[in-house]
N, C-alpha and C positions, 0 to 999 in steps of 0.2 A: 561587948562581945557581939558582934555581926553574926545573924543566921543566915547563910546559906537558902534560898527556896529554890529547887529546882522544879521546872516548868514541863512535865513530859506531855507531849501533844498525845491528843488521842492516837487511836491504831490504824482509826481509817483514814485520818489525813494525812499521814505517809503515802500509805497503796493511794489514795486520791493524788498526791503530789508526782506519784510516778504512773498514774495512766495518762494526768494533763502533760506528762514529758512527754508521755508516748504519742497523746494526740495531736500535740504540736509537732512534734515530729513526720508524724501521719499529715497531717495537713501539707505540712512543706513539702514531704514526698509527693503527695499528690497534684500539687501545683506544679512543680518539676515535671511530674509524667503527662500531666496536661500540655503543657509548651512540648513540652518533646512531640507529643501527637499531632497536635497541631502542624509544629514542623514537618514531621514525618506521613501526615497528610496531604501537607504539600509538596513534599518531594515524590510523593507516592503518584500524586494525581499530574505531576511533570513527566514524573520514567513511564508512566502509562501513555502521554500522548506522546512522545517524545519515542515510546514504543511502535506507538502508531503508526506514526508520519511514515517513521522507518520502514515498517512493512507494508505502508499503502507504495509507499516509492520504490520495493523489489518487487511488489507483484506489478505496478505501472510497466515497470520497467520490462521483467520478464513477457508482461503480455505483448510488447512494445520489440520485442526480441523474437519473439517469435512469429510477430508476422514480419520481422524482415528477413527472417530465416524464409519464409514464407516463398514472399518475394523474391529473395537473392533465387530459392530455387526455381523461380518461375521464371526469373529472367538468363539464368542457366537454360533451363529448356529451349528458352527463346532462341539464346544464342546457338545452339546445337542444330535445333531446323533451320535457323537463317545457314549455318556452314552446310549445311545437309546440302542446303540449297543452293549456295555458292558453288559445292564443287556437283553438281548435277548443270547448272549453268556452264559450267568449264566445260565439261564432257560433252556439251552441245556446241559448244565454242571451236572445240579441235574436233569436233565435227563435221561443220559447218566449214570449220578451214581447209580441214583435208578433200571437201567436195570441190572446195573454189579453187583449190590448187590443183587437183585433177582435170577440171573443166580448164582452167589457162594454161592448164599442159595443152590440151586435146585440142584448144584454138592454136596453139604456137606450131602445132602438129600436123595440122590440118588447114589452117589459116579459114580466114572468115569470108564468107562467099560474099559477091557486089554486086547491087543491081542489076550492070550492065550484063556478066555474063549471064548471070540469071534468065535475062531475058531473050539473049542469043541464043543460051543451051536448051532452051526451052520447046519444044516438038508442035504444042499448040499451045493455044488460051488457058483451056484446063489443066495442062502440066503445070505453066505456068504461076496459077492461082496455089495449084498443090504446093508448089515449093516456095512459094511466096508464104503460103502460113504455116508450111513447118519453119523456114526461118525465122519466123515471127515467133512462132511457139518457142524456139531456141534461145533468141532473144528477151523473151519474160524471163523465163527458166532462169537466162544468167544473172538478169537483173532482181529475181525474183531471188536466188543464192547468193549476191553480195549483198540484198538489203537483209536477207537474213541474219547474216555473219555479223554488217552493224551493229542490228540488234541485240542480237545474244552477246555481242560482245559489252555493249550497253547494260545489259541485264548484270551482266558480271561484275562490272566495275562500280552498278548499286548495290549489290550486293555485299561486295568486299567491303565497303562503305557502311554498309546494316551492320557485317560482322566487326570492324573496328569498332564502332559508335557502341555495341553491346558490350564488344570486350571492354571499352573503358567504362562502362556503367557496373558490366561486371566486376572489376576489380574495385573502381572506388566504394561500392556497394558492401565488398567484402572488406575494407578497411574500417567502412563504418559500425559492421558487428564486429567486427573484432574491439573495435577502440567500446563499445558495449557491452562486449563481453566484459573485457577489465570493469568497468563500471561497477555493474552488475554484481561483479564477484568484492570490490570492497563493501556496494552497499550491504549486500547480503554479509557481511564482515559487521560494517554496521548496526544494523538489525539485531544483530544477532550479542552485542554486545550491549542494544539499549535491552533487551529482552532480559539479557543478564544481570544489567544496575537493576531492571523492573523486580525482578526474580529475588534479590538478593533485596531490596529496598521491600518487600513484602514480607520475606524471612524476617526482618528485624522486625518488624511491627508485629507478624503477629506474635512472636513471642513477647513483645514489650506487652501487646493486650492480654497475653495470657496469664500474665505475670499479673498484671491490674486486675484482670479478673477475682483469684485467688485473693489480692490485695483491699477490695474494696470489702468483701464478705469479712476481714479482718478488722479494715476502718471499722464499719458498722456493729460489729461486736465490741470494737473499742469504745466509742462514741456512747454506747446504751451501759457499759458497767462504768462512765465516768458520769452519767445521767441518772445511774441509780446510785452512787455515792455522793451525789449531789442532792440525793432524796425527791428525784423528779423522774423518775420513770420514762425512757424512751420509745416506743414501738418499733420494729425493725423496719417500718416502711417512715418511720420522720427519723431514725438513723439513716437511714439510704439518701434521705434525701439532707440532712446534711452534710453527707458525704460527697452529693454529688454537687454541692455549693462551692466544694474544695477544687473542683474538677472545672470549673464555671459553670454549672446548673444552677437552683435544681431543674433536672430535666422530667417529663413527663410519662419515657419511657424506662427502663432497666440502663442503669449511667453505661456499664460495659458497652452497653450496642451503641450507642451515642459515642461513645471514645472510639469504638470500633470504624463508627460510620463515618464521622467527620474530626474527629480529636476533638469534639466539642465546638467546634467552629459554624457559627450561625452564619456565616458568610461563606460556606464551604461550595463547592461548585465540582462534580464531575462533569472532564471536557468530555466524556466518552457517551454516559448513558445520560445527561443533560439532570442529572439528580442534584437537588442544591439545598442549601441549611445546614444544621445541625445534625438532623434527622434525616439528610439524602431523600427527600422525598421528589417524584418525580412529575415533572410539569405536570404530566394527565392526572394523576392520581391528586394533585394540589388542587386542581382546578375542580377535582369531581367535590372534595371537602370544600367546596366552597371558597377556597384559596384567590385571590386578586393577583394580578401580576407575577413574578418568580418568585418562590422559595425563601431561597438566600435572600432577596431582598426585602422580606416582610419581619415584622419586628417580631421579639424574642416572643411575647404572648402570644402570637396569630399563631408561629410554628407549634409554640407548646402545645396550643389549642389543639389544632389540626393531628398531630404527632398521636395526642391521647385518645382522639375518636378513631384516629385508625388501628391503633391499637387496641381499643376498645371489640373494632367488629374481626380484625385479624391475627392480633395477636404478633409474638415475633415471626411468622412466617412472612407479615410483610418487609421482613429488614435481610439483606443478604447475613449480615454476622448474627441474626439473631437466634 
């Protein structure tokens, strides 16, 4: 007859057999939320400059608009005194014509006196002289009002000249704001749409952080009761930090502001504030700790180093998320 032994495990390696689910579980989560941060780091720090670009190239642009707005009205002015001018020219024109057509009445009228009788009709020497230089006088006069009429007629025809040359400056000038203006209004379309991926690419992240947040304060509760069923005792700061193993640490600082600041990424680089590592730490501030070269490119201990003394004298006010 065969006995039967059955074999009941104790009560604590059950609950032990389902926190190590849990923390497997936990672990793999965490690795998931790491790659996603990383990603979402980098997409972050794309819609950021990709933001940029876009609003350096509508205020280019609008500054760039507005001194031809500038111009086009300066060269409208322009064009208004040269017509001013033009027809102030005309009005000395039919001026000047209407004298010369008077006066070649008054000769066809009166006909032009000659030498000869000049000098027959003349009483003595002195009459003589006398009407020798009023004919003379007469003679400038005439030749003095056809070379005026020249002139001004001359005047006129640079003129008309000035105002066509403006009018087509003017008009092609206004072609060019306008074909600007369009511009202007998709970039600012643009802009305004990277603003929106940036906007909405910041929404998802921080709630994925905030989520992690709550999340890690759970790891490390979990981590310390599968440390104390293992009869080895964790502390809440070597639970954190194996937590943050799961996350690619351990890091130096509180994991959250690390996942917050670069998704973990030791080669991380803001194009905007030139912040790089893991820890975003920024050239001047690298350099004051003692830092060699950039950030991002010094190895995982130099940053942890660095990370912990600044932390040390500032605490999380040195971190924007922190």
């Amino acid at each position: 007859m065969a006995i039967l032994i059955l074999v009941v495990p104790p009560a604590g390696a059950a609950d032990r057999g389902k926190l190590e689910s849990k923390l497997a579980a936990a672990r793999e989560e965490a690795g998931s939320i790491a790659a996603g941060l990383q990603q979402s780091h980098a997409e972050l720090a794309g819609a950021e400059a990709e933001a940029q670009r876009a609003e350096n190239h509508e205020r280019r642009l609008t500054e760039l608009l507005a001194e031809g707005e500038a111009h086009a009205a300066e060269l409208e002015r322009k064009a208004e005194r040269t017509q001013a001018r033009l027809a102030r020219e005309r009005a000395r024109l039919q001026r000047a014509r209407a004298a010369l057509a008077n006066r070649l009445v008054a000769i066809y009228e009166t006909g032009v006196a000659d030498p000869a009788s000049l000098v027959l009709g003349s009483g003595d020497f002195e009459e003589l002289v006398t009407q020798a230089d009023y004919l003379r006088l007469i003679s400038e006069a005439d030749s003095s009002l056809a070379a005026r009429v020249a002139q001004v007629r001359n005047e006129v025809k640079r003129a008309t000249v000035r105002v066509e040359v403006l009018h087509r400056r003017a008009v092609a000038y206004d072609e060019r704001l306008a074909a600007a203006r369009e511009e202007i209004s998709s970039v600012r379309a643009a802009a305004q749409a990277a603003a929106d991926h940036l906007a909405a690419v910041s929404a998802s992240r921080e709630s994925s952080l905030a989520a992690l947040k709550g999340d890690i304060g759970t790891w490390v509760k979990q981590v310390q009761q599968i440390r104390a069923a293992e009869a080895r005792a964790a502390s809440a700061a070597e639970a954190e930090e194996e937590v943050g193993r799961w996350l690619g640490g351990p890091y130096t600082i509180p994991t959250y502001i690390v996942m917050c600041e670069s998704g973990g990424d030791y080669g991380a680089v803001n194009p905007s504030s030139g912040a790089g590592g893991a820890y975003q730490i920024l050239p001047s501030t690298w350099e004051l700790y003692g830092g060699q070269g950039e950030p991002q490119n010094a190895p995982k201990a130099e940053q942890d180093r660095i990370a912990s003394e600044i932390w040390a004298d500032s605490g999380p006010s040195a971190w924007v998320c922190g």
